[in-house]
N, C-alpha and C positions, 0 to 999 in steps of 0.2 A: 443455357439449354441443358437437356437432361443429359444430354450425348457428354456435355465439357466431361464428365466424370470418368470415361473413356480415353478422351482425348486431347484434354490441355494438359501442360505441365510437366515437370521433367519426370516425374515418376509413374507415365504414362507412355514412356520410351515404349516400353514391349509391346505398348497394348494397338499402339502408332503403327507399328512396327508387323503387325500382325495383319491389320487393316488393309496396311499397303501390301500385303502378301495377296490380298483380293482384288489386287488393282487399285485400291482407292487412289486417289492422288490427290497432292498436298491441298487443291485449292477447294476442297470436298470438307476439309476439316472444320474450314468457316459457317458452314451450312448445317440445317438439322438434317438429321439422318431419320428416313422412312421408314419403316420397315413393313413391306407387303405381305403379310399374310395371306398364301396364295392354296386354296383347295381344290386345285387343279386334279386331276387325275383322269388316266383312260376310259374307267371303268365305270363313268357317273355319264350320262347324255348332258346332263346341266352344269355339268362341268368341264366336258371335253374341249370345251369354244376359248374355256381363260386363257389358256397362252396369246392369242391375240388380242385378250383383254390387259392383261399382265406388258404386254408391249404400249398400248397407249396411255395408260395409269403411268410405267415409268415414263413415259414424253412429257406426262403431265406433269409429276413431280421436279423434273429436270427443270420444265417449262418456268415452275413458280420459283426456283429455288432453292431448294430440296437436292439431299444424295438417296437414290430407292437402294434399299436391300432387302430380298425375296425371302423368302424360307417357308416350307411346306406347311401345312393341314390334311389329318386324314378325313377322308368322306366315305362314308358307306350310301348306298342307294337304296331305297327302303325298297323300290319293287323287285330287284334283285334278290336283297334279303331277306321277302318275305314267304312266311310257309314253312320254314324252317331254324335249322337252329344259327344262321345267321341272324336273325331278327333279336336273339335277346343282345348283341351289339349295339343296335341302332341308337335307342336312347341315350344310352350311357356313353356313348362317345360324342353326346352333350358335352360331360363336364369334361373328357379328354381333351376336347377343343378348348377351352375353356384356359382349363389346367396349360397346355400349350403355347397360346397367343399370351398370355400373362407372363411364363419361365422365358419365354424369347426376349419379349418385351423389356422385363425386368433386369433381365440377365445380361442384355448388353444397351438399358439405357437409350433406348429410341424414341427420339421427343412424339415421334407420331407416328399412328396408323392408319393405314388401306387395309381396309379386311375384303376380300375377295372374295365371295361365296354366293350359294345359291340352294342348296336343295335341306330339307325336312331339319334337321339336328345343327348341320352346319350354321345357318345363320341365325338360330337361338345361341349357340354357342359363342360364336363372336360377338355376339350383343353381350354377352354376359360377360364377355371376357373385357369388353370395351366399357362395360360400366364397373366392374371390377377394379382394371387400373386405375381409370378415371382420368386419362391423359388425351388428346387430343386424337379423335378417330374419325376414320371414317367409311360407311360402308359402301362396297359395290354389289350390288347381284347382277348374278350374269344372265338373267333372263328366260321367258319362257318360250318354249319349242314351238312351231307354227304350229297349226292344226294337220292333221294327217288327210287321206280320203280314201274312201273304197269306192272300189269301180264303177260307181252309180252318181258320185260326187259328192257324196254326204260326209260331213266332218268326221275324222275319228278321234276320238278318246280314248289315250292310252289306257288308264281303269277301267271305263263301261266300257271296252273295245279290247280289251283284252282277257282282265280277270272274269269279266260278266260272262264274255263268250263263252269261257270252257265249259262255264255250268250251262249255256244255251245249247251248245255242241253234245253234251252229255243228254240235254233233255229232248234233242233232236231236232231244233231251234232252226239250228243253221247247218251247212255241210263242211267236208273236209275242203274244199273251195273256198268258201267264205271264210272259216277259220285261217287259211293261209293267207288269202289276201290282208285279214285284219292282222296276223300277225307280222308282215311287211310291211304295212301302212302306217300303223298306230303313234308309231316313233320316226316321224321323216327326217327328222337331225340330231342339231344340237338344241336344250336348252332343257329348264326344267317343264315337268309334265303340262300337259296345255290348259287344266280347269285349275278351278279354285278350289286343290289340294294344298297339302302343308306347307309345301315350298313357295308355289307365288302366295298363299296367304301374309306369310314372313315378311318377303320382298314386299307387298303390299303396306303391313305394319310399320316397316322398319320405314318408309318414306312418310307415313303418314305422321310416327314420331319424331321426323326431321333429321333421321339421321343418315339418309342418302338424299342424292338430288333429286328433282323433278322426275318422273318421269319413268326415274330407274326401275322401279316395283313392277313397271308394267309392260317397259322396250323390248320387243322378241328380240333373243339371244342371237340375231343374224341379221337384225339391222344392223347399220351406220348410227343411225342416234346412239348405241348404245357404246359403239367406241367413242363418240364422242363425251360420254358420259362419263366411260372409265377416265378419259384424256382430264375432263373439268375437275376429276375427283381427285386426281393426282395434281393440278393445282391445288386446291381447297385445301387439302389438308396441308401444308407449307402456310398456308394464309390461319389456318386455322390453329396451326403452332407459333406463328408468330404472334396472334390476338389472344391463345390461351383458352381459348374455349374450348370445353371438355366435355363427354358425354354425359355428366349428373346436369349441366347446365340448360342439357338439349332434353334429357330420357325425366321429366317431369311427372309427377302426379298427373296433371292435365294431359302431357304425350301421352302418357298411358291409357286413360279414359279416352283419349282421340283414338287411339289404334283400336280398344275394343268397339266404342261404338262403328268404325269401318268396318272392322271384322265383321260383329251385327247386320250391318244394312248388307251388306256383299252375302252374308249366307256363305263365311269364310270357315273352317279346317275347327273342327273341337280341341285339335291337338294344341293348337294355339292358349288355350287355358294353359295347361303345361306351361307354355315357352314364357309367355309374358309373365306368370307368377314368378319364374325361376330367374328373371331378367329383372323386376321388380325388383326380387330382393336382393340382387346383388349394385341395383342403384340408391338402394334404400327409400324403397318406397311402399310403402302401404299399402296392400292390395291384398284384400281379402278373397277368397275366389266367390261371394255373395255380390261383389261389384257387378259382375258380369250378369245375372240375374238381374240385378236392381237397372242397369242400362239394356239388359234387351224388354225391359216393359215400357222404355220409352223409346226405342228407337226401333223403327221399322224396315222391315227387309226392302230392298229397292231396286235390288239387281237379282235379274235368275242367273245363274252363272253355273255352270257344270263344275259338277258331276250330275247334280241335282237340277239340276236345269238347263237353260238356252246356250248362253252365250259362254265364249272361250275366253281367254287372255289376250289375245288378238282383238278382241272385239272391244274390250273394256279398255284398252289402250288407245284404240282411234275415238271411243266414246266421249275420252275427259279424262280417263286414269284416275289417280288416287286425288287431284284436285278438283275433277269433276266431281265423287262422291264428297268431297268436303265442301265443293260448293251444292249440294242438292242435300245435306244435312245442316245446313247455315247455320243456324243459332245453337243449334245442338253441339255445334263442335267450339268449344273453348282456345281461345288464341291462346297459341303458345308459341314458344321462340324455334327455330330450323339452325341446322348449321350452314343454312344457303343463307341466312338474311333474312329474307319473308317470313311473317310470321303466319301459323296456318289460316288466318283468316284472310291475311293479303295473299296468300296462294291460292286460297278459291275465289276469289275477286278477280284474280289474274286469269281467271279462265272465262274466255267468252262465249263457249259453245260447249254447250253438252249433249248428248243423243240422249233425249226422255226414255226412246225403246228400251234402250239397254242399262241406264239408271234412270228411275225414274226419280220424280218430283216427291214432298211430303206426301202431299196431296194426291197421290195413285201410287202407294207401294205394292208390293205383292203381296206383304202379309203385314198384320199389322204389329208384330212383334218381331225382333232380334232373330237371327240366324239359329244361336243358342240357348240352352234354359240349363239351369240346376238344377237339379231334383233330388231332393230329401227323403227319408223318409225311414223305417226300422230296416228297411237291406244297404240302405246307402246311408248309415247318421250323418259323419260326413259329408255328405255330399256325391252327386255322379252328375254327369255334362252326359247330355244329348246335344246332336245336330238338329234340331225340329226343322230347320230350312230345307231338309232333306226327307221329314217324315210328311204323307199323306196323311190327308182331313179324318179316314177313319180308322189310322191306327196313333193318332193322337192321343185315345182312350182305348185301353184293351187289356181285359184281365185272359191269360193262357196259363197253361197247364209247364211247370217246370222241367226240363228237361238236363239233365246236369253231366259237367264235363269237366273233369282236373285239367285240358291239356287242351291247345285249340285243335292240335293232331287229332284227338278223337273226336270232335266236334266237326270239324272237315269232312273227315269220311264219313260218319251219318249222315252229314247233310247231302253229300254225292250219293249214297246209298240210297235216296230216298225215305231214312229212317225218321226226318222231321216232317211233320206235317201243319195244315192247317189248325191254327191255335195253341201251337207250341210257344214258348220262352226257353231258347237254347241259351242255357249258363255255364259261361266259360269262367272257371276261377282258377288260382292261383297262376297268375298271370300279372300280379299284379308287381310295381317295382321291385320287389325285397322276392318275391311268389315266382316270379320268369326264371330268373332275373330276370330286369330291362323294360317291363312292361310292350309285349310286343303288340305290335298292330294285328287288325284282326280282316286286313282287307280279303282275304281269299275266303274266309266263312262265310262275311256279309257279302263281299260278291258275287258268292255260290247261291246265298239265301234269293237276292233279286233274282240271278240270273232263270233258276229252278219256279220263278216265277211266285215265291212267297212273300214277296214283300209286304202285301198288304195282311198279314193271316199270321208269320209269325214274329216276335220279336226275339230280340238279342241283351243278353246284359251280360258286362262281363267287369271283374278289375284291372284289365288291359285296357289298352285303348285301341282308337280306330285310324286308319289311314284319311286322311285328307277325303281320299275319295271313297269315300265311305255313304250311301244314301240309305236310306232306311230307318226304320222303329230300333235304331242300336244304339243302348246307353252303355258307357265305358267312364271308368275312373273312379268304380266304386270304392269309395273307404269310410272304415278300413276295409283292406284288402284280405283277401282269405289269410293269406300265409298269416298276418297277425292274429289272425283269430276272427275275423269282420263279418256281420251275418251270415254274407254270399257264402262263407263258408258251411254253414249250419243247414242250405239250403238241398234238401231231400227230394227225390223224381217224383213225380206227381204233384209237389206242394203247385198253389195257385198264387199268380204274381200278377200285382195290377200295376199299371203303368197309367198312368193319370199326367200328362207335359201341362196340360191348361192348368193345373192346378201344381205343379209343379211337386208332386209324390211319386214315391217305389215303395210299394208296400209289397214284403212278403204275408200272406194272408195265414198266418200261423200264428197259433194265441202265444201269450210271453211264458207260460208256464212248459208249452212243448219246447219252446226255444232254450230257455232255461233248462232243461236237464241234458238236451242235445250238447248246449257248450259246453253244459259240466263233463261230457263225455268226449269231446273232440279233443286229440292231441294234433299237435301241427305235424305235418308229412317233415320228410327229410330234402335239405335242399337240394335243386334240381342239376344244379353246376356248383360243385364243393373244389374245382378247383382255376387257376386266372385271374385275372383282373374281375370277373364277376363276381366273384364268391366272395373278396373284400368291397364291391360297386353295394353289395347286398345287404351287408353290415352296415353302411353309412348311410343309402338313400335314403331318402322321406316319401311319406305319403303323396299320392297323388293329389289330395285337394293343397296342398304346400307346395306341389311343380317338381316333385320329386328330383330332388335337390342332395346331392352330397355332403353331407356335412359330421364333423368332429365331437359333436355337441352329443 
């Protein structure tokens, strides 16, 4: 075992000696040691529930064999920190996590892992950490939040029930009554947010890659299945140190293309491009971000699911969950191995009943393309991700008038101000990884944009990205990114911007020769946080169409 290195042998006296200062005792030493990775904390809804998860995980571990030992992860909340200068944290404590789970890991020799988590950065980070080491893992999420209700009995949604209302409130939508009630409703517990924002997408992924059990992507955070889950997982991974099997052996080319095309059919979280490239390449795998493109023209949307649609996390859970959507994409999805045994084609075989409503069949999707699209083009060369599962039939096509913003700060208040109108293209740049830092979420602009009732009239493009619950005509992850110099930058108030998804282009409508002397003239601004951990995050990250990745290179 990896632990002996700790703990055989006479030159291992202090290290014994140490252990048992924690209580271990002797008959502990025979056994692999766990180590729980636990991103427990107050301050997170989807996180507040682990300590009861963290108690059945160790029963389980105990159960198989195994000695559990705990040790923290930070978690930041993206809707908490968003809007402000909390949010250029969010990303970036990606690779912290990351950085984290790896030094614990390493540093004291733990043949296997429980990774614990559940909301937006956190569980891309433990995937990356967990393909990183490449030692015996395994994931928990803790689930999503039931659905809330206002006084009339209609679901609420934390994003379109929160961030939407204040621009409804503002536009005189709703009253200071119904803004209160949705502000006491929207969140009725624990778990993560209730649609298919970035956190259950994750959770989503991570099962469909095989690297949680059944089930787990989609159990609300206050069932019983879901201790039961944590309890199975804290077996598993004792069975799964014992047999050696490791997350390169689960996290495959093929898991990969399995989790996007879900993503696809579900009409899951753009943020997702990010995670999975950045999770890729620390498994070593191949994943250009043109894959994602080239899979959503063959695989079609199949679930409405909120933000942008019907159904919650609740509903797609008693539907079939992530084996119902791999039994209603059948051939499309590529067997590949689990760390449960089943391979994913025997797990959608294993499901006998699916609800059509809520996933549908090949044969009746909602649309007949992917949740997501690439788009290229002279403002994005590299590349920019749209959510099209979330744009309407007529702003799929739509040339508007440029509207330009260094900051989302001033993009916010114009848009509360009234100052955006029908046919605008509100452009948020230097926003981008290196430009934030951090590349921040842009939910309170686009929230504002719906809420102010522009959805259909104006678009958004920014080298930021979006929250999960993000719906609308808003492309994000333009690169390059302004601060490099990336067209977005070049981009002047009045220029015209066509946004073309069917055909997958962003063209700035500015001949090459204006372009050409504008760059010749642009100097880059000054950075925006010169000092922390961001002002070195800033130095190292990568572009966005690379999953904006830290790296020494």
């Amino acid at each position: 075992m990896r632990s002996d290195t700790i703990k055989q042998g006479l030159e291992r006296t202090p290290h014994r000696a140490l252990l048992k200062g924690t209580g271990v005792p002797d008959s502990a030493f025979e056994k692999p040691f766990i180590g729980v990775a636990t991103s427990f904390t107050d301050l997170i809804p989807g996180h507040s529930g682990m300590r009861d998860l963290e108690r059945f995980i160790e029963k389980g571990v105990h159960s198989g064999g195994g000695h559990a030992f705990f040790f923290g992860i930070p978690g930041v909340c993206d809707g908490i920190a968003m809007g402000h200068r909390g949010m250029h944290y969010s990303l970036p404590t990606r690779e912290l996590i990351a950085d984290m789970v790896e030094s614990v890991a390493e540093a004291h020799r733990l043949d296997g892992l429980v990774l614990l988590t559940n909301c937006d950065k956190i569980t891309p980070g433990m995937l990356m950490a967990a393909a990183r080491l490449n030692i015996p893992c395994i994931i928990v999420t803790a689930g999503p939040m039931m659905s809330g209700r206002s006084l009339s009995g209609r679901k609420y949604s934390f994003v379109t029930d929160t961030f939407e209302a204040m621009a409804r409130y503002k536009a005189g939508v709703i009253d200071d009554k119904e803004l209160k009630v949705c502000e006491d409703n929207a969140c009725p517990g624990m778990g993560s947010c209730q649609g298919l924002f970035t956190a259950n997408t994750m959770a989503i992924l991570t099962e469909t890659m095989g690297m949680s059990l059944p089930r787990c992507g989609t159990a609300l955070a206050v069932s019983a299945l879901k201790r039961r889950i944590a309890f199975a997982s804290g077996e598993k991974i004792v069975e799964l140190v014992k047999n050696d099997v490791k997350p390169r052996d689960i996290m495959t080319r093929a898991a990969f293309e399995n989790a996007i095309r879900v993503d696809l059919a579900l009409g899951g979280s753009s943020n997702t491009v990010l995670h999975l490239l950045a999770i890729a390449r620390e498994a070593g795998v191949d994943l250009p971000l043109e894959t994602f493109d080239i899979l959503a023209k063959d695989t079609p949307q199949l679930a409405s699911m909120n933000p942008a649609g019907e159904y919650f996390m609740e509903d797609l859970d008693v539907a079939g969950g992530v084996g119902g959507v791999l039994k209603q994409l059948g051939d499309k999805i590529k067997d590949a191995p689990t760390l449960f045994g089943l391979t994913t084609r025997q797990l959608a075989a294993s499901i006998a009943n699916v609800d059509e409503e809520v996933i549908r069949p090949l044969s009746n999707p909602i649309k007949k393309e992917g949740g997501i699209a690439i788009l290229t083009g002279n403002l994005a060369p590299k590349g920019a991700v749209v959510k099209q599962s979330g744009v309407s039939a007529a702003m799929m096509l739509f040339e508007g008038t440029a509207r330009c913003f260094d900051a989302e700060e001033k993009a916010m208040a114009a848009i509360m101000e009234g100052k955006i109108t029908s046919g605008d293209v509100v452009v948020i740049r230097y926003e981008g990884p290196k430009g934030g830092p951090g590349m921040r979420e842009m939910l309170a602009p686009t929230a504002a944009i719906m809420g102010m009732g522009l959805g259909d009239s104006v678009a958004l493009v920014t080298d930021g990205r979006f929250s999960g619950g993000t719906r609308g005509p808003c492309i994000g992850h333009i690169s390059p990114e302004a601060a490099e110099g990336g067209p977005i930058a070049l981009v002047e108030e009045g220029d015209r911007i066509l946004l073309d998804i069917p055909n997958r282009r962003l063209e700035l409508l500015v001949d090459d020769a204006t372009l050409a002397a504008r760059r010749a003239a642009w100097k880059a601004p000054e950075a925006k946080i010169r000092t922390g951990w961001l002002a070195r995050y800033a130095k190292l990250v990568t572009s966005a169409h690379t999953g904006a990745v830290t790296t020494a290179d």
